[in-house]
C-alpha positions in Angstrom: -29.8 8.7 -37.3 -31.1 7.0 -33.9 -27.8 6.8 -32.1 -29.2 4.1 -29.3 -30.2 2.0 -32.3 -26.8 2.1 -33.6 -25.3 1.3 -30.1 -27.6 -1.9 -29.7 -26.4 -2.6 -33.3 -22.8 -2.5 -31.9 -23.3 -4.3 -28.9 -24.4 -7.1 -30.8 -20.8 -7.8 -31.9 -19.1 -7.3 -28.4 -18.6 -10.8 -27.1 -18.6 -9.9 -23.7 -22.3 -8.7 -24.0 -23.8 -12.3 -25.7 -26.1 -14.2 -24.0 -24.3 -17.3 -22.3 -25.9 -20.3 -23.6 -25.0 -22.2 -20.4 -26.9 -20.1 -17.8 -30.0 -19.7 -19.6 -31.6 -21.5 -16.7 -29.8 -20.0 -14.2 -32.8 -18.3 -12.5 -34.4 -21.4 -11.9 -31.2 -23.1 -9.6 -31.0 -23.3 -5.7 -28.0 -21.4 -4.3 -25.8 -23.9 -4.7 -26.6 -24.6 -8.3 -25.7 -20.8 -9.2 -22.7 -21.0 -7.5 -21.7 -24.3 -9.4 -22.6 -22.1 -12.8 -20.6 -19.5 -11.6 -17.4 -21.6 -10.9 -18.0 -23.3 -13.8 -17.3 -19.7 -15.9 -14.4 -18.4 -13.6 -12.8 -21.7 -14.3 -12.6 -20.5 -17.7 -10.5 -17.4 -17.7 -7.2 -18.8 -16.3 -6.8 -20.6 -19.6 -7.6 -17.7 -21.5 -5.0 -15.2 -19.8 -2.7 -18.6 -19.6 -3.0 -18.0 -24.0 -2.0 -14.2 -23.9 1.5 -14.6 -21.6 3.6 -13.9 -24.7 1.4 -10.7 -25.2 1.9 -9.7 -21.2 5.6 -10.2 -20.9 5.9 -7.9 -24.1 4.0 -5.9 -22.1 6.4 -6.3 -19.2 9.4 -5.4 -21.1 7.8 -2.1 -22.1 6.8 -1.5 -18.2 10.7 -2.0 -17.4 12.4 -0.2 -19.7 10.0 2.9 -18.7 10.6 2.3 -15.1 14.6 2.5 -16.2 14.5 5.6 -18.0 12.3 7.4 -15.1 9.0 6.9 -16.2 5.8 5.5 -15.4 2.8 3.0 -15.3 -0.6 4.6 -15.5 -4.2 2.7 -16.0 -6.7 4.6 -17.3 -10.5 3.0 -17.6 -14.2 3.9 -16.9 -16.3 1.7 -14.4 -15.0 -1.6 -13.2 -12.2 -1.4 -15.7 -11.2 1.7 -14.0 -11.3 0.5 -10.7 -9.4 -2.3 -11.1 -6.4 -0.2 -12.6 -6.9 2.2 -9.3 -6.7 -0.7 -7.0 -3.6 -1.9 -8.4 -1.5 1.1 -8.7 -2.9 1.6 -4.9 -1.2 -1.7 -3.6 2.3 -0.5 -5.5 3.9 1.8 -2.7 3.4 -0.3 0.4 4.2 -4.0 -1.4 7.2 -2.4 -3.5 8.0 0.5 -1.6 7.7 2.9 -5.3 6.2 6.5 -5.1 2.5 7.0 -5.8 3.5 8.7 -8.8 5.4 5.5 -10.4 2.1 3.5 -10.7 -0.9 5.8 -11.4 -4.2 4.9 -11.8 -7.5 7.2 -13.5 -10.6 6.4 -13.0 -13.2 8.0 -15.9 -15.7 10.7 -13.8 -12.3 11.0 -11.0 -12.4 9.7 -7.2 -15.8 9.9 -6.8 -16.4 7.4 -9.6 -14.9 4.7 -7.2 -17.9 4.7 -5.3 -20.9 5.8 -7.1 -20.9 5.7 -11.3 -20.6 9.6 -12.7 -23.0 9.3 -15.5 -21.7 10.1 -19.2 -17.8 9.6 -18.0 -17.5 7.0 -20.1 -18.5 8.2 -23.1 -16.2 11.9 -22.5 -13.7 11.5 -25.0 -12.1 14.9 -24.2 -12.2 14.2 -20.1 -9.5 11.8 -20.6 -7.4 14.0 -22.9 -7.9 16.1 -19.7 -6.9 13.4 -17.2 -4.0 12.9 -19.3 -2.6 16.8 -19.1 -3.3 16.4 -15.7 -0.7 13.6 -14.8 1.4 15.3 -17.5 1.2 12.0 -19.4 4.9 12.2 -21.1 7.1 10.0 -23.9 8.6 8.4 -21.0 5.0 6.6 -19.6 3.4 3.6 -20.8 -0.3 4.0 -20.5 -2.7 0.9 -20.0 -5.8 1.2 -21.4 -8.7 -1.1 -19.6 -11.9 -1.7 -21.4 -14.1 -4.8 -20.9 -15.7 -4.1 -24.6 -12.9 -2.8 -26.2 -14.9 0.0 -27.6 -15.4 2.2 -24.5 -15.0 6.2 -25.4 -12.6 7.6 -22.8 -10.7 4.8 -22.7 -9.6 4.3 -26.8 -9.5 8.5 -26.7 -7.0 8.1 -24.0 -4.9 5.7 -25.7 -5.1 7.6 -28.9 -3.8 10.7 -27.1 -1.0 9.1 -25.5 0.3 8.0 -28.7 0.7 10.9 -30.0 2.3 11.6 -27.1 5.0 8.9 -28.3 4.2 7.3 -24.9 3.9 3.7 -25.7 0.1 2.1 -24.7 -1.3 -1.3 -23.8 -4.5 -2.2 -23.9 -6.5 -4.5 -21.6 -9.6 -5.9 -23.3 -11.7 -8.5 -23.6 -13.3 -8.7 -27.0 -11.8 -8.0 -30.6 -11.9 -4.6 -31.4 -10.2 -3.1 -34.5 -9.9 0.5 -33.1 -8.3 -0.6 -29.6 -5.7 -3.0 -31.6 -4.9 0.1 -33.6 -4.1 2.1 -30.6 -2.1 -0.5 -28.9 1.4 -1.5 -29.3 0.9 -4.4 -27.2 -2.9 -5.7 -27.8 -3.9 -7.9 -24.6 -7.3 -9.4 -25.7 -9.0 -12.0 -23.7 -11.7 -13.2 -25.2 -13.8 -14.9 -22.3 -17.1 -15.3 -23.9 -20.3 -14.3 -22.4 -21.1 -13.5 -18.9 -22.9 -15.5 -16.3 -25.3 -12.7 -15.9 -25.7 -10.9 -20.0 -23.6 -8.1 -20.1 -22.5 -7.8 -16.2 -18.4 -7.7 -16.9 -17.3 -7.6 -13.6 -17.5 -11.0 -13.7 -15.0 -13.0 -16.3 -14.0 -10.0 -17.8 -13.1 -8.2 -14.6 -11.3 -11.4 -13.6 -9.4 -11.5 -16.7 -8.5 -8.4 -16.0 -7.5 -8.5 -12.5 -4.9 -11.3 -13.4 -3.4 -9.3 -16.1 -2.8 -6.2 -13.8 -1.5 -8.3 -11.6 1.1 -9.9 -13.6 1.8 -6.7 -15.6 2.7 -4.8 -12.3 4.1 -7.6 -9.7 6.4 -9.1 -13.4 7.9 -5.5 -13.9 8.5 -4.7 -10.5 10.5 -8.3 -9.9 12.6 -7.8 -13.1 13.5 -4.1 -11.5 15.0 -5.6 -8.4 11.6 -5.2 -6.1 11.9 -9.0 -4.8 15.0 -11.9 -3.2 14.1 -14.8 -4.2 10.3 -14.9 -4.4 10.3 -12.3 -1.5 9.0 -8.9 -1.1 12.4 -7.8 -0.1 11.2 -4.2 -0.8 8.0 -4.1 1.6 7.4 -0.5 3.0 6.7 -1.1 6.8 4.1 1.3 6.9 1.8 -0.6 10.2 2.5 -2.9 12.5 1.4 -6.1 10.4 3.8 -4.9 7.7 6.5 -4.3 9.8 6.4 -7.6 11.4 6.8 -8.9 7.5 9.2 -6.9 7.0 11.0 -8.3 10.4 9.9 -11.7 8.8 11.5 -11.1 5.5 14.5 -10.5 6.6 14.5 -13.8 8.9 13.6 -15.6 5.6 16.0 -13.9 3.4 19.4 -14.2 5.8 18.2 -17.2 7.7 19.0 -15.1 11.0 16.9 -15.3 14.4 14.6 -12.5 15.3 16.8 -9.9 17.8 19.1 -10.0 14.7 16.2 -9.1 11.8 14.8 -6.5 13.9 18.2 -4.7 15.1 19.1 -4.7 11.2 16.4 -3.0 10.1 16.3 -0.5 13.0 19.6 0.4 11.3 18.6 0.1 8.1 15.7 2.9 9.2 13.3 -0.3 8.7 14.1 -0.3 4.9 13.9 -4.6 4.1 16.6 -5.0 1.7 19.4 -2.6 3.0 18.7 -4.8 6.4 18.9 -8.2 4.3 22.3 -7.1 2.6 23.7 -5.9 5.8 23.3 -8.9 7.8 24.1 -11.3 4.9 27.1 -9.4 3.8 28.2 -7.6 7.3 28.6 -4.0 4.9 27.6 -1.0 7.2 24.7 0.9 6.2 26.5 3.3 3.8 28.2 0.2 2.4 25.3 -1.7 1.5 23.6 1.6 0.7 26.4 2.3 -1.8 26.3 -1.9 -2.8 22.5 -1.5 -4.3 22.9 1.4 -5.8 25.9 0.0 -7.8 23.9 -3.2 -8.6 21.0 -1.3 -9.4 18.7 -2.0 -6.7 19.1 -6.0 -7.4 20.3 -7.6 -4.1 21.1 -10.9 -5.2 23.7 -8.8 -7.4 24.8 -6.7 -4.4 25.0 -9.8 -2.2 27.2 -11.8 -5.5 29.3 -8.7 -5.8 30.6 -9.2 -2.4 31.4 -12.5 -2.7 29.2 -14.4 -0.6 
């Protein structure tokens, strides 16, 4: 048996590796014309994930209700996939002020992989059973599995294992695969056709992808009391840039002038929503400390509760 035959066989039937019939010229175009054929694509893909948001908020609700019980989000993936799960679980602590350990992400082939590809990670079906033990994947997690192809090794190994686990698993594609439905308990396909460039799926696919994360993570964190209004009321002010959005934030949520923003949040040891609740509600800090965790972290409920 010729195992690269068989691949190229397989390949035939990924969607994501088809030859796009509307770029087959695409060599031939000025700079501006590849750019127009390249917008033309991207342009694409918000209708596509705009198809799948009944599939996403299911995969929300599961994201919550681990987040409730103490447990966590982790992306797993190989290549691009892989590092666009890392670069979302990265932006997690400082936006939403959660541990590094709450969003997770794993890259096939480990750190290094983010910067130069480790050959063969992809295809290590036992390397992400490893990764797995590693993070002490538990019953508690939901793992997201990432995979442009839907047919990628590591990652469908990965999902496989965490089900047994009883961990519950999502799963980030973008074409039909039997074997990554199967593993799934929420199966987020988007099917964006063929690339600009054959087979390059850091393009549409990658975009696809992006959006997902992005709603999967920014969704679950709202409905767990991370934002007022549409603000980041839970921003970690980690720099200076941050901490002026944090002194921002607080001028937005309690409509009060600056000296008043900043002295609350030197109080509130420069924690954004204990600040917001304490000038909104005039509660001390061990009052409004005391308010959120009652409500749960929700200030709009801690602010209600008070009456005002």
């Amino acid at each position: 048996m010729n195992r690269q035959a068989d691949l190229v066989d397989e390949l035939k039937n990924i969607s994501t590796e088809g030859q796009n019939p509307n770029t087959l010229d695409i060599d031939l175009l000025d700079s501006l014309g590849v750019v127009k054929k390249i917008n033309t694509e991207d342009q694409k893909v918000a209708v596509i994930v705009g198809q799948l948001l009944p599939e996403i908020a299911q995969g929300v609700d599961l994201i919550v209700e681990a987040f409730a019980c103490g447990g966590r989000l982790i992306y797993i993936g190989a290549g691009t996939s892989g590092r666009l799960g890392v670069l979302d679980s990265v932006e997690c602590p400082p936006t939403f002020s959660v541990s590094s350990e709450q969003v997770i992400g794993i890259l096939a082939g480990g750190a290094g992989a983010m910067y130069k590809a480790v050959e063969g990670a992809e295809d290590n079906r036992q390397l992400a059973i490893d990764d797995l033990k590693a993070v002490h994947l538990s019953s508690k997690d939901v793992l997201v599995g990432i995979a442009a192809s839907g047919r990628t090794p590591y990652v469908l190994s990965a999902m496989a294992f965490a089900k047994e686990q009883g961990a519950a698993v999502i799963g980030i594609s973008c074409s039909v695969n039997s074997s990554y439905g199967q593993n799934s308990d929420v199966d987020i396909c988007a099917v964006v056709g063929a690339e600009v460039l054959t087979g390059s799926t850091r393009m549409k696919s990658g975009t696809a992808q992006k959006l997902i994360l992005n709603m999967l993570s920014t969704a679950s964190m709202i409905r767990s009391g991370k934002s007022y209004k549409n603000l980041m009321i839970d921003v970690n002010a980690s720099n200076e840039k941050l901490y002026a959005r944090a002194i921002r934030i607080v001028m937005q949520a309690t409509e009060c002038d600056f000296s008043t923003a900043e002295h609350a949040l030197g109080q509130a040891n420069n924690q954004t929503k204990l600040a917001s609740l304490m000038v909104l509600t005039g509660l001390d800090l061990s009052q409004a400390k005391a308010a959120l965790l009652a409500n749960k972290g929700f200030l709009r409920k801690a602010i209600e509760q008070q009456g005002c």
